[in-house]
Structures are given as structure tokens and as C-alpha cells.
py3Dmol code that shows the C-alpha trace and the ligand (Angstrom):
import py3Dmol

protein = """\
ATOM      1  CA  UNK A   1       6.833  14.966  -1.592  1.00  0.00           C
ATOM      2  CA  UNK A   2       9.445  13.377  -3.647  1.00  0.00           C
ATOM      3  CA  UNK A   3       9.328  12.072  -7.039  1.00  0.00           C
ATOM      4  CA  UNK A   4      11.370   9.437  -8.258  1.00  0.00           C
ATOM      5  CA  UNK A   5      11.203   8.350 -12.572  1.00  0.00           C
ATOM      6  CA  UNK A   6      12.177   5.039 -12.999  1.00  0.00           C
ATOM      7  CA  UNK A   7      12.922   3.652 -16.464  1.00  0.00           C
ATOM      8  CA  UNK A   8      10.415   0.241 -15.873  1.00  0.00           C
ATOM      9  CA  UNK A   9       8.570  -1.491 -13.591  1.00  0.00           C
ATOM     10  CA  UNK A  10      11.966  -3.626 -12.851  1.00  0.00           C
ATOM     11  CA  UNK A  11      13.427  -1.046 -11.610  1.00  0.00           C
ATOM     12  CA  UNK A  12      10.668   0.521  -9.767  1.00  0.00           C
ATOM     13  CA  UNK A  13      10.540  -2.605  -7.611  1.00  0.00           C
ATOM     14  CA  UNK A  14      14.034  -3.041  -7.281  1.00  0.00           C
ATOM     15  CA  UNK A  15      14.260   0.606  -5.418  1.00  0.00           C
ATOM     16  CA  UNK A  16      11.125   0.295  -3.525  1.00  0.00           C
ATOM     17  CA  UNK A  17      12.554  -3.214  -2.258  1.00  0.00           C
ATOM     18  CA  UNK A  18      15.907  -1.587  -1.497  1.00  0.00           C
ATOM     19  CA  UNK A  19      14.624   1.034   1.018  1.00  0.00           C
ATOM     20  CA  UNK A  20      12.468  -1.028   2.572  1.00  0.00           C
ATOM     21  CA  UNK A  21      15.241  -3.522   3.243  1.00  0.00           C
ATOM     22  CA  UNK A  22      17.468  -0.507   4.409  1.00  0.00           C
ATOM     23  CA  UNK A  23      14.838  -0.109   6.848  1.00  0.00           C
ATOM     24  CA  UNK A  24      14.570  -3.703   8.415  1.00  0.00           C
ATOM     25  CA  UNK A  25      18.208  -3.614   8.204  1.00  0.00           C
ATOM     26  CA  UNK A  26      18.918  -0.989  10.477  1.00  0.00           C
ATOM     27  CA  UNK A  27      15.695  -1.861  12.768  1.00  0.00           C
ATOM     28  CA  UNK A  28      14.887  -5.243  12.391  1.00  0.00           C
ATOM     29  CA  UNK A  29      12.078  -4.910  14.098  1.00  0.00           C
ATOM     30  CA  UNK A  30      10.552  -2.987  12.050  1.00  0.00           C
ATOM     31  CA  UNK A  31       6.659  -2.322  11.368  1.00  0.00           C
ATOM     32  CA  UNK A  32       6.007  -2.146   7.950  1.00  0.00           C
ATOM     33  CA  UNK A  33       2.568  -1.361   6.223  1.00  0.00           C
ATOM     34  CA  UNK A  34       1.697  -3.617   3.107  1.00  0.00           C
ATOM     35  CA  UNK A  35      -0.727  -3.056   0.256  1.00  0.00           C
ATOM     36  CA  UNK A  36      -1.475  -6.041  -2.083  1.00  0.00           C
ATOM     37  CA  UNK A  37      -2.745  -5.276  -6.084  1.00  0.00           C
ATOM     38  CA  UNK A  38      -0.787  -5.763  -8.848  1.00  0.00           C
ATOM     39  CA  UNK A  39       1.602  -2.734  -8.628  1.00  0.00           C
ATOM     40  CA  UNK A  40       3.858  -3.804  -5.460  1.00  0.00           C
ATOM     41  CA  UNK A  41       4.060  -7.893  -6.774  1.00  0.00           C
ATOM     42  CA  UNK A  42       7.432  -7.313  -8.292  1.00  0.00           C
ATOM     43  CA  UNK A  43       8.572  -5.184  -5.027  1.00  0.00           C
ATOM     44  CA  UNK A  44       7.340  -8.173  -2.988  1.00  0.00           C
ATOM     45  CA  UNK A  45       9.751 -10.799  -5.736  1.00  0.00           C
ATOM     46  CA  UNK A  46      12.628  -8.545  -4.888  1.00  0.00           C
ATOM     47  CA  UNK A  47      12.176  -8.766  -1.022  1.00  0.00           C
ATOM     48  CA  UNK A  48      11.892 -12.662  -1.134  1.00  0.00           C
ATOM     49  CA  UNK A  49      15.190 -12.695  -3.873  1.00  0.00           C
ATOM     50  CA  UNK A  50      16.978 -10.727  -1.029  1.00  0.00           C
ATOM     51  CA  UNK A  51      15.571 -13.200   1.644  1.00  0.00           C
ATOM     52  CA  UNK A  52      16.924 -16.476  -0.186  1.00  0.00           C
ATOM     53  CA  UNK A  53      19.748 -14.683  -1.995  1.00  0.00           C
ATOM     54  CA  UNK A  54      21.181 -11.978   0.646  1.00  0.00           C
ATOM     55  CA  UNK A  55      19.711 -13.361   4.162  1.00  0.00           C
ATOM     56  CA  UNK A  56      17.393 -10.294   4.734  1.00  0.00           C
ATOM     57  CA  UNK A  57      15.691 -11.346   7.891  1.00  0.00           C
ATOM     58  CA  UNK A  58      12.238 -10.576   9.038  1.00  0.00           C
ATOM     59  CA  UNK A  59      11.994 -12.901  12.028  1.00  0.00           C
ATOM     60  CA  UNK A  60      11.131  -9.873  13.965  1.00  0.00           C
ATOM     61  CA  UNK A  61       9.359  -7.628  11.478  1.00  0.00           C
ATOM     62  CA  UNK A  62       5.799  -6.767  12.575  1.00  0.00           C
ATOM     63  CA  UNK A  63       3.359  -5.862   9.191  1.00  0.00           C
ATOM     64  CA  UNK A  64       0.074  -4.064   8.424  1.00  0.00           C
ATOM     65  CA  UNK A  65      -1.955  -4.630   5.826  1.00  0.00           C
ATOM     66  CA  UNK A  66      -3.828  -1.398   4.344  1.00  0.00           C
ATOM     67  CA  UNK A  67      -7.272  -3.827   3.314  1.00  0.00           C
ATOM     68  CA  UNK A  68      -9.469  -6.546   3.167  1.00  0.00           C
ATOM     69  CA  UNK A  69     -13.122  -7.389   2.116  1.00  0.00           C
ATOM     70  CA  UNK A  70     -15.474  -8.099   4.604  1.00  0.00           C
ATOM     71  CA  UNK A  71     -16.800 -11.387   4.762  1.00  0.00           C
ATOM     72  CA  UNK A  72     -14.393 -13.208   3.149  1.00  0.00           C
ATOM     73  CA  UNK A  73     -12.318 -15.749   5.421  1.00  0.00           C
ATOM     74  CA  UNK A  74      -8.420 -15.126   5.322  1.00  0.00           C
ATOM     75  CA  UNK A  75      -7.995 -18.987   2.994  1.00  0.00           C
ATOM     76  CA  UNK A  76     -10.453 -17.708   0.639  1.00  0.00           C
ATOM     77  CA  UNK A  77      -8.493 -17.455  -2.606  1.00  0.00           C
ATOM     78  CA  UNK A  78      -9.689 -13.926  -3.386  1.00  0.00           C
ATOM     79  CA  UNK A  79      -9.114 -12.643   0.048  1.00  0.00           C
ATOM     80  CA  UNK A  80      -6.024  -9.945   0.858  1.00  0.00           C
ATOM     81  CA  UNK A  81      -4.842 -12.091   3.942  1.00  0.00           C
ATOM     82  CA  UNK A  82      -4.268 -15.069   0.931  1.00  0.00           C
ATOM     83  CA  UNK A  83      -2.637 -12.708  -1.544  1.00  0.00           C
ATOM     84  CA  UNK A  84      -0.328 -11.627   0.536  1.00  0.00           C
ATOM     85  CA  UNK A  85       0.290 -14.986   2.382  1.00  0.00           C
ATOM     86  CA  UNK A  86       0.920 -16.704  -1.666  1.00  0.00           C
ATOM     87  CA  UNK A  87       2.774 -13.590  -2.811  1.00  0.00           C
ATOM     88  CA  UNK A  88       5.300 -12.584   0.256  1.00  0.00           C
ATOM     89  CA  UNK A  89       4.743 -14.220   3.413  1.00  0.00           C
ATOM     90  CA  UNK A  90       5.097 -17.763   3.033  1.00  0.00           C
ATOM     91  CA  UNK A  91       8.365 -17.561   1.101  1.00  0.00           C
ATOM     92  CA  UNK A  92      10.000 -15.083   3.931  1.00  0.00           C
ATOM     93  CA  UNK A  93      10.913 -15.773   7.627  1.00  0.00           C
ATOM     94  CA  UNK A  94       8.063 -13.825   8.923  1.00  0.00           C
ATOM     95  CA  UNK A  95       6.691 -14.958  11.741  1.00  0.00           C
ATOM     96  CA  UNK A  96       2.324 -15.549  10.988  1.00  0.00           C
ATOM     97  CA  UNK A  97       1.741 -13.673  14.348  1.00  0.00           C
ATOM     98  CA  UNK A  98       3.566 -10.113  13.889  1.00  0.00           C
ATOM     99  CA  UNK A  99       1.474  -9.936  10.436  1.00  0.00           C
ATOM    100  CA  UNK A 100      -1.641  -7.892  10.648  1.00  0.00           C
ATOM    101  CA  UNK A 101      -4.717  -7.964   7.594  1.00  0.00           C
ATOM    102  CA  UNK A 102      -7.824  -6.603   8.452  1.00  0.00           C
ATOM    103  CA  UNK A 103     -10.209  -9.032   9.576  1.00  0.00           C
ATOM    104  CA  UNK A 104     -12.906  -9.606   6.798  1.00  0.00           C
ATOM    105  CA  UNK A 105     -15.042 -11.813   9.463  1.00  0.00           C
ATOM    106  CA  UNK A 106     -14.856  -9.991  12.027  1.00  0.00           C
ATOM    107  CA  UNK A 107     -18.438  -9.920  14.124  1.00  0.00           C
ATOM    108  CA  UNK A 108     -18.475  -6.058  15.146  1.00  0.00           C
ATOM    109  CA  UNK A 109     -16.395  -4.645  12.277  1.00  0.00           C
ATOM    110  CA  UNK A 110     -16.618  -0.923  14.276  1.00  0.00           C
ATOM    111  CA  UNK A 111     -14.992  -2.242  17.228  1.00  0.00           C
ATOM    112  CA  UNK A 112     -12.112  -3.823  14.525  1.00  0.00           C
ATOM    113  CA  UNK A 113     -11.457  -1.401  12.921  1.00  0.00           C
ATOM    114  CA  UNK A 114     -10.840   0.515  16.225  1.00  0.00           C
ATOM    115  CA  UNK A 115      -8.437  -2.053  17.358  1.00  0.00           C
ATOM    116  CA  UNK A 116      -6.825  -2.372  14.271  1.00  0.00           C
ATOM    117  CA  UNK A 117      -5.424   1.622  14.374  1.00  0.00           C
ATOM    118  CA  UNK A 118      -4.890   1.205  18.079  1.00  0.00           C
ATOM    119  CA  UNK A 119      -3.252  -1.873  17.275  1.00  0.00           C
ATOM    120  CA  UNK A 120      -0.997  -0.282  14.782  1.00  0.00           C
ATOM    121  CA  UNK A 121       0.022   2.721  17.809  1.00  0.00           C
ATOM    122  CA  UNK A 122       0.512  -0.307  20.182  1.00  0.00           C
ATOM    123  CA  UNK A 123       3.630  -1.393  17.745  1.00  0.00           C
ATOM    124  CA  UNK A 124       5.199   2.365  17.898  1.00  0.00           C
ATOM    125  CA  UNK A 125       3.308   3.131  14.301  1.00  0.00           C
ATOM    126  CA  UNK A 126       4.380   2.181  10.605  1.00  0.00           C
ATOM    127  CA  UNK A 127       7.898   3.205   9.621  1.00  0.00           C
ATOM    128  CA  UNK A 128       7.473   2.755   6.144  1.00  0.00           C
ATOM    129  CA  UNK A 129       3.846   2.035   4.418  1.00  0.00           C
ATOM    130  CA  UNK A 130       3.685   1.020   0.653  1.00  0.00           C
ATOM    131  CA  UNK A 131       1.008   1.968  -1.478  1.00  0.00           C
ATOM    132  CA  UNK A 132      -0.367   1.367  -4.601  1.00  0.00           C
ATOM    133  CA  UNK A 133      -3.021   4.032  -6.222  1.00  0.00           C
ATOM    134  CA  UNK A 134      -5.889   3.926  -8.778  1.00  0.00           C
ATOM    135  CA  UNK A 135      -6.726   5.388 -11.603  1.00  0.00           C
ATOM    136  CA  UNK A 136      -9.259   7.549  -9.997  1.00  0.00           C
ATOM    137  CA  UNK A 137      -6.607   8.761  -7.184  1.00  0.00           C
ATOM    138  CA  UNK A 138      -7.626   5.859  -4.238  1.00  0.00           C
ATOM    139  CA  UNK A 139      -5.049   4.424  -2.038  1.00  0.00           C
ATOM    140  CA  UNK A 140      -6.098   1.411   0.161  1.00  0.00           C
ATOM    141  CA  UNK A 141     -10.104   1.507  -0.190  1.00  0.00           C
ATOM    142  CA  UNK A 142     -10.394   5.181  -0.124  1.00  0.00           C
ATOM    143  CA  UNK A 143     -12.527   6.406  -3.049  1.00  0.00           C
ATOM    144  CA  UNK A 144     -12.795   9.725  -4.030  1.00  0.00           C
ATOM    145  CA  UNK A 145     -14.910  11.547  -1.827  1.00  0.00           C
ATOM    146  CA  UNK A 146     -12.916  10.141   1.646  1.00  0.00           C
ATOM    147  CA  UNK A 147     -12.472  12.410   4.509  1.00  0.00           C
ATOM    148  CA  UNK A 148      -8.430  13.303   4.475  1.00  0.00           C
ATOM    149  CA  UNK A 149      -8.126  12.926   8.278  1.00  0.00           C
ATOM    150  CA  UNK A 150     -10.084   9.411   7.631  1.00  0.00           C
ATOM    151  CA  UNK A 151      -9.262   6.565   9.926  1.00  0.00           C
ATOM    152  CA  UNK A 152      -9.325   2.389   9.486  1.00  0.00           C
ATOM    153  CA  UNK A 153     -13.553   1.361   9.074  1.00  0.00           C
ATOM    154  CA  UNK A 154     -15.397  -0.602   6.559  1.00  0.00           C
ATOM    155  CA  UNK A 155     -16.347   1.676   2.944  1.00  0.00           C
ATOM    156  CA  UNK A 156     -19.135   0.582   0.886  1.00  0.00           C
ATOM    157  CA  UNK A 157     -17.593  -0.723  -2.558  1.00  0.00           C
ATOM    158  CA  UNK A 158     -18.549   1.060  -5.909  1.00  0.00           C
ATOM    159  CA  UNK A 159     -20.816  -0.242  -8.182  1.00  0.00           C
ATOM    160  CA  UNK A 160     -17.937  -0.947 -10.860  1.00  0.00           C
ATOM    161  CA  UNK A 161     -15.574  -2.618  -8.742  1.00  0.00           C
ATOM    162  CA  UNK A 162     -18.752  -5.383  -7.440  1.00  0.00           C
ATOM    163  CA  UNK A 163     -18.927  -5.830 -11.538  1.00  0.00           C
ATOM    164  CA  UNK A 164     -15.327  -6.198 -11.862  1.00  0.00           C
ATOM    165  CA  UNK A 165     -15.046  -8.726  -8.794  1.00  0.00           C
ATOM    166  CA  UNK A 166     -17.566 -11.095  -9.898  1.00  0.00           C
ATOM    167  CA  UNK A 167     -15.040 -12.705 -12.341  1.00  0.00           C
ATOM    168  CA  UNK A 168     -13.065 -14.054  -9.662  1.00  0.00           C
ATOM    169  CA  UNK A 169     -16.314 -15.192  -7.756  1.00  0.00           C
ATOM    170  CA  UNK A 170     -18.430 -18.403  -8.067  1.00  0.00           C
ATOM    171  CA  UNK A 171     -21.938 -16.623  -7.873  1.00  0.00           C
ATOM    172  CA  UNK A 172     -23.043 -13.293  -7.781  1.00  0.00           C
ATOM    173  CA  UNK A 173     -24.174 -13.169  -4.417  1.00  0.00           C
ATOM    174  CA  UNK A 174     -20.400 -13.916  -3.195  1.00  0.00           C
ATOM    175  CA  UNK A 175     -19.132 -10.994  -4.486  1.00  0.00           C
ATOM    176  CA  UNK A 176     -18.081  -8.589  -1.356  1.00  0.00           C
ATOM    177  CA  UNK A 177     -20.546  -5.484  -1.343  1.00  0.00           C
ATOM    178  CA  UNK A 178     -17.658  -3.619   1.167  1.00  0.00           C
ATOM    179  CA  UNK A 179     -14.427  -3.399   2.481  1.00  0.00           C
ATOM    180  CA  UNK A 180     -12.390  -2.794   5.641  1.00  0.00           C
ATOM    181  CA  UNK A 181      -9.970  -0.190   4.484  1.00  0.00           C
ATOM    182  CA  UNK A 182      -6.912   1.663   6.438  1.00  0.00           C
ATOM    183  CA  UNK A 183      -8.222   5.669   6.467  1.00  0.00           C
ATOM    184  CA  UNK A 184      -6.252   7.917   4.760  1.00  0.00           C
ATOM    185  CA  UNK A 185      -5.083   9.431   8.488  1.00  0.00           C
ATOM    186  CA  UNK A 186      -3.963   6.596   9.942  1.00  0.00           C
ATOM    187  CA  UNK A 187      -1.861   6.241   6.723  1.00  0.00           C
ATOM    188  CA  UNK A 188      -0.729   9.871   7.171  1.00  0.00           C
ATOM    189  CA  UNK A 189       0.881   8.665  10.384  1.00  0.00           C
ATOM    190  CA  UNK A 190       3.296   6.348   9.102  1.00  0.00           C
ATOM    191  CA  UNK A 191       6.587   7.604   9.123  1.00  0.00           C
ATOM    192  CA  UNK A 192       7.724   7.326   5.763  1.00  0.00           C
ATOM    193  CA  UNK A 193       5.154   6.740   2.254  1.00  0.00           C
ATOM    194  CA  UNK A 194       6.101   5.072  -0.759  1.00  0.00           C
ATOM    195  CA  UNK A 195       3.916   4.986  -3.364  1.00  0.00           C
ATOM    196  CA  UNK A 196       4.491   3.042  -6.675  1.00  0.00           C
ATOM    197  CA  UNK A 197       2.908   3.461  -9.678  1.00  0.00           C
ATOM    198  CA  UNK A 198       3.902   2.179 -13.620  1.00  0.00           C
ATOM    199  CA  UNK A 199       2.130   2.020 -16.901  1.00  0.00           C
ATOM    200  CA  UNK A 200      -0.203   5.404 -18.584  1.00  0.00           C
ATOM    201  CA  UNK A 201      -3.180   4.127 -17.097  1.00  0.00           C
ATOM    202  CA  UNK A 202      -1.699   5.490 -13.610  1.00  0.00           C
ATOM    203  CA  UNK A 203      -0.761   8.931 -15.432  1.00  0.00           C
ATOM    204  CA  UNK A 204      -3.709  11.320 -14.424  1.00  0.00           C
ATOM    205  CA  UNK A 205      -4.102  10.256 -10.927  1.00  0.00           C
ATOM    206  CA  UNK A 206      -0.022  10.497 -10.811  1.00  0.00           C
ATOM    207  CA  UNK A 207      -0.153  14.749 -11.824  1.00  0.00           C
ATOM    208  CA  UNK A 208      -3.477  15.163  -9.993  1.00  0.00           C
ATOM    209  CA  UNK A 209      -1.886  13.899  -6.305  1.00  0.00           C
ATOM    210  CA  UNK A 210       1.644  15.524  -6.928  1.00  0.00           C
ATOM    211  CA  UNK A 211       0.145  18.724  -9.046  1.00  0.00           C
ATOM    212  CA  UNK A 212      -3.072  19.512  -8.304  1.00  0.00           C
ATOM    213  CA  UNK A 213      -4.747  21.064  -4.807  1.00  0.00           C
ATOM    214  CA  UNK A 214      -4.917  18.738  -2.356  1.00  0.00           C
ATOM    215  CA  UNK A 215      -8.566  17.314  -2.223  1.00  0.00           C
ATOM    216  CA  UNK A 216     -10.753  14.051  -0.879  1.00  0.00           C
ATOM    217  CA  UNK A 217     -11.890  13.955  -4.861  1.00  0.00           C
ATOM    218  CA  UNK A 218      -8.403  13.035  -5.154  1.00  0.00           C
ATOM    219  CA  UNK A 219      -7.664  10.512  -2.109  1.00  0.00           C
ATOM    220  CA  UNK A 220      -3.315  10.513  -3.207  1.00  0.00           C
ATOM    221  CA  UNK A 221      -3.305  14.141  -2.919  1.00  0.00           C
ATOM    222  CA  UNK A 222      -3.484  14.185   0.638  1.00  0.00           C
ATOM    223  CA  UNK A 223      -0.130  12.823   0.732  1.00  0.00           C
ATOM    224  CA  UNK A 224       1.217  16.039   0.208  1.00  0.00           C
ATOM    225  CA  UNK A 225       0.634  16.890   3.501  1.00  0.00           C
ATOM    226  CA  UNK A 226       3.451  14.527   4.773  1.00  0.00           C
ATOM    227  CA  UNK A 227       7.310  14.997   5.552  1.00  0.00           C
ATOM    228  CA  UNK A 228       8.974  12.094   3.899  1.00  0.00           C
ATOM    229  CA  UNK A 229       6.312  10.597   0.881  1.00  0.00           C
ATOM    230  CA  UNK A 230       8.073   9.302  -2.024  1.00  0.00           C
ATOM    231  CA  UNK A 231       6.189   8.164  -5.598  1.00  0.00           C
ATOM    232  CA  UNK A 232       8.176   5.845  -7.776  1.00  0.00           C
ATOM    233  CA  UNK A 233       7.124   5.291 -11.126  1.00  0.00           C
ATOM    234  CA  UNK A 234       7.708   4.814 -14.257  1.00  0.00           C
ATOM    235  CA  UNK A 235       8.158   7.094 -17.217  1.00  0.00           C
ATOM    236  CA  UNK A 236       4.795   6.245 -18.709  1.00  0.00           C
ATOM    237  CA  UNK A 237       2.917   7.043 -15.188  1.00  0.00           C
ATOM    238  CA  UNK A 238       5.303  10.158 -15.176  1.00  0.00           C
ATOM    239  CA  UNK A 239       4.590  11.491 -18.270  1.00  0.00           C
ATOM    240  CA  UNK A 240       1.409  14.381 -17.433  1.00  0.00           C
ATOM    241  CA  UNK A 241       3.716  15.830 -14.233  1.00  0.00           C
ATOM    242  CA  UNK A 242       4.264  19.164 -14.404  1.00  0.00           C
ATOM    243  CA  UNK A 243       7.792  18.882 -13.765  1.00  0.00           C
ATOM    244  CA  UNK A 244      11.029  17.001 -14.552  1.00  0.00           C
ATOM    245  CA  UNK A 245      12.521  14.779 -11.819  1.00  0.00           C
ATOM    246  CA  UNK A 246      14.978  12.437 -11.303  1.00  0.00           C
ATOM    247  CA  UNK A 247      15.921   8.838 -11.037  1.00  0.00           C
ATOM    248  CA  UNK A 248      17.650   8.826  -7.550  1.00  0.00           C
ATOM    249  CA  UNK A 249      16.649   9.788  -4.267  1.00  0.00           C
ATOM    250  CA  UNK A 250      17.276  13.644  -3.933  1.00  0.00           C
ATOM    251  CA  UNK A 251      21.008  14.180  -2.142  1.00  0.00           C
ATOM    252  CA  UNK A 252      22.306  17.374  -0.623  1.00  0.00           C
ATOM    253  CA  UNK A 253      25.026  18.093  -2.978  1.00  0.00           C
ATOM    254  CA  UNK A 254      28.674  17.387  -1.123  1.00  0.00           C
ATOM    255  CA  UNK A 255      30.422  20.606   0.478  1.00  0.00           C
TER     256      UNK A 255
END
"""
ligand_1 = """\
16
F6R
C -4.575 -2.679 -2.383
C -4.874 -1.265 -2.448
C -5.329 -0.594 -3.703
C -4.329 -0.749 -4.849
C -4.788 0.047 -6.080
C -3.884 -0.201 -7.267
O -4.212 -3.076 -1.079
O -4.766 -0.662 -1.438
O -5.533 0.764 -3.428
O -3.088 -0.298 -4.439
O -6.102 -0.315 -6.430
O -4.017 -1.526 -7.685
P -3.003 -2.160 -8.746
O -1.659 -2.209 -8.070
O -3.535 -3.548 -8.991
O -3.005 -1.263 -9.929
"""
view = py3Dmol.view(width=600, height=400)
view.addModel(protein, "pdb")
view.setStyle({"model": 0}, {"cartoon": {"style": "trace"}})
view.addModel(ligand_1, "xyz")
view.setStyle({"model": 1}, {"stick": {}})
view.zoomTo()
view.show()
């Protein structure tokens, strides 16, 4: 695992959005794994700047989406499919049919979520997945508690995050009880991880994945177990680490 300490969230995004258009540079049709939340926004600003600014093209990009809650149709306002549709997709070349969110109406959600990781293997896997993480540790939907080897199904959501949806909801009752959620496997198997993460509040689940044993109380620590995972984040999400690291990607020093 690699650790990269950015000064701010600016720069944060501005890396993350620079290796992922290295990637769909040099394969433009790339498949590229997507997680909405506040965290990769400014990543997402970057890519569309480089769009309109720099040409990037993603006419033959294919995405993934790590979540979505069940029930709620994709023009819902508080649905993933929306967020990502108002906050990347609609202001990039994509085309609407390579990009993949979990189906929150889907009538056998099983079968889905089958499909959906078969789905993902169909397009020759993810080549580089983004990923926010919690406080507690999650990435995607995966609480603590989730198996490691996990794969994409529907996870029951916690008590606090029902409370802290209803805000955004007119009623009660319209508040989504679960999720459809990408398994912590399936994520395992994309070729290269990026994780972001800025401000303190991300600070103890930052040292416990990159530190601490590797354990389904912490979902992020189970990306230890892969070749090429990166975490950028800021000094403030840095600061319990154990250890001192840099601001670039780690070289082999010339010969
Ligand atoms: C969203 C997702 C979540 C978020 C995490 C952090 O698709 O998978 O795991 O990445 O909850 O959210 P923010 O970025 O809002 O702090």
C-alpha cells in the first residue's frame, strides 16, 4: 500500500484526477470504478476541467459505480445514479450506456447483484476503482463487520445512517432501510485502488486501515492485501499514521 500526503483537498483531487486520466489516456477504453460522497466531488471537477479544457475523452470509457439504495429510481434526487449523473456524467462525453450504478429497483436484487460482478468480469475488470472511506473504516456500503472476500449484494443500513438520511427525504417512510453495495472482493479485484481521504474526521480510520491488522471491524484494512492501492490525503487525515510519507508517487531512484 502506498501513501501519498497531500497539502489540501485541491491537491488531493488534482492527483487523483491526474492518474486516472493517465489511465484513459493510454487505454481509452478503460473501465473505471466510481464512488460518489463528498470526498471524490473535487476529483470529479478536475476530470470535467480536463474534458472542456484539455479534450480528455471518455467516448469509450466503460464505469462502475461501487453503490446505490434500493428502492430508489435512478431520477430520484437522492439516488447515486443522479449524483453521479449531476456531478460527472452529464458534463463529460460518456456515453449513458457504458456507465454502470447498481440498480436500486431492481425486482430480484440477488440475481443483480450477481450480474452486476459478472457484469464487471464481462468488461475485463476495473483498472482503477476510487474510493472514498468513513469514519468507522467502510468503503462502498461495507460496515464494519463485512466479510473481506465479500462480493456485490444488498447490506441492511445502520440505524444512524436511516436518521441521518431522513433530512434529505420527504417522509420517514421514504428513507431507504438498505443498500446494494460493491463487496469488498470484488473491489479487491480491480487492478489498481485509490482511496482519498481529507479533513481529521477521516484520521482514525486513515492509521487503523494502513497501521493496524487487517480486520472486517475495519472494512479499509483489507486493502492491504492488494498490489497497487494508493491513499491520498491530506495532512489533517494523515496526521495519527505511524509513519512519515511523501507527497509524490514513490520512484525507483535513477541509476
Ligand atoms: C459512496 C461510498 C461511501 C463514501 C464514504 C465517505 O459511494 O462508497 O463509502 O465513500 O461514506 O463519504 P464522504 O466522501 O462523503 O466522506
Amino acid at each position: 500500500m502506498q501513501v501519498i500526503v497531500k497539502k489540501d483537498y485541491a491537491q488531493i483531487s488534482r492527483l487523483a484526477a491526474e492518474m486516472i486520466a493517465d489511465e484513459v489516456r493510454k487505454n481509452p477504453r478503460c473501465v473505471l470504478g466510481l464512488a460518489t460522497g463528498s470526498t471524490p466531488l473535487g476529483t470529479y471537477a478536475e476530470l470535467i476541467r480536463m474534458h472542456k479544457k484539455e479534450k480528455l475523452d471518455f467516448s469509450q470509457v466503460v464505469t462502475f459505480n461501487l453503490d446505490e439504495y434500493v428502492g430508489l429510481d435512478p431520477k430520484h434526487n437522492q439516488s447515486y445514479w443522479y449524483f453521479m449523473y449531476k456531478n460527472l456524467f452529464k458534463h463529460i462525453n460518456i456515453r449513458m450506456e457504458n456507465v454502470h450504478v447498481p440498480n436500486g429497483k431492481a425486482e430480484d436484487v440477488d440475481a443483480f447483484c450477481a450480474w452486476y460482478d459478472a457484469e464487471i468480469e464481462r468488461f475485463g475488470g476495473i483498472d482503477i476503482q476510487v474510493l472514498g472511506i468513513g469514519g468507522n473504516g467502510h468503503i462502498a456500503f461495507n460496515e464494519p463487520g463485512t466479510a473481506v472476500f465479500s462480493r456485490t449484494g444488498w447490506v441492511s443500513l445502520t440505524k444512524e445512517t436511516i436518521r441521518d438520511n431522513a433530512r434529505f427525504f420527504r417522509k420517514a417512510s421514504d428513507v431507504p432501510r438498505y443498500a446494494i453495495s460493491m463487496g469488498i472482493g470484488t473491489i479487491l479485484e480491480a487492478r489498481k485502488i485509490l482511496l482519498l481521504a481529507h479533513k481529521e474526521s477521516k484520521a482514525s480510520a486513515i492509521a487503523a486501515s494502513v497501521d493496524g491488522p487487517i480486520t472486517a471491524n475495519v472494512p479499509a484494512s483489507a486493502l492491504q492485501l492488494h498490489a497497487d492501492c494508493t491513499f491520498i490525503v491530506d495532512k489533517p487525515a494523515a496526521g495519527k499514521l505511524n509513519r512519515k510519507y511523501g507527497s509524490t508517487l514513490k520512484k525507483l531512484p535513477r541509476a
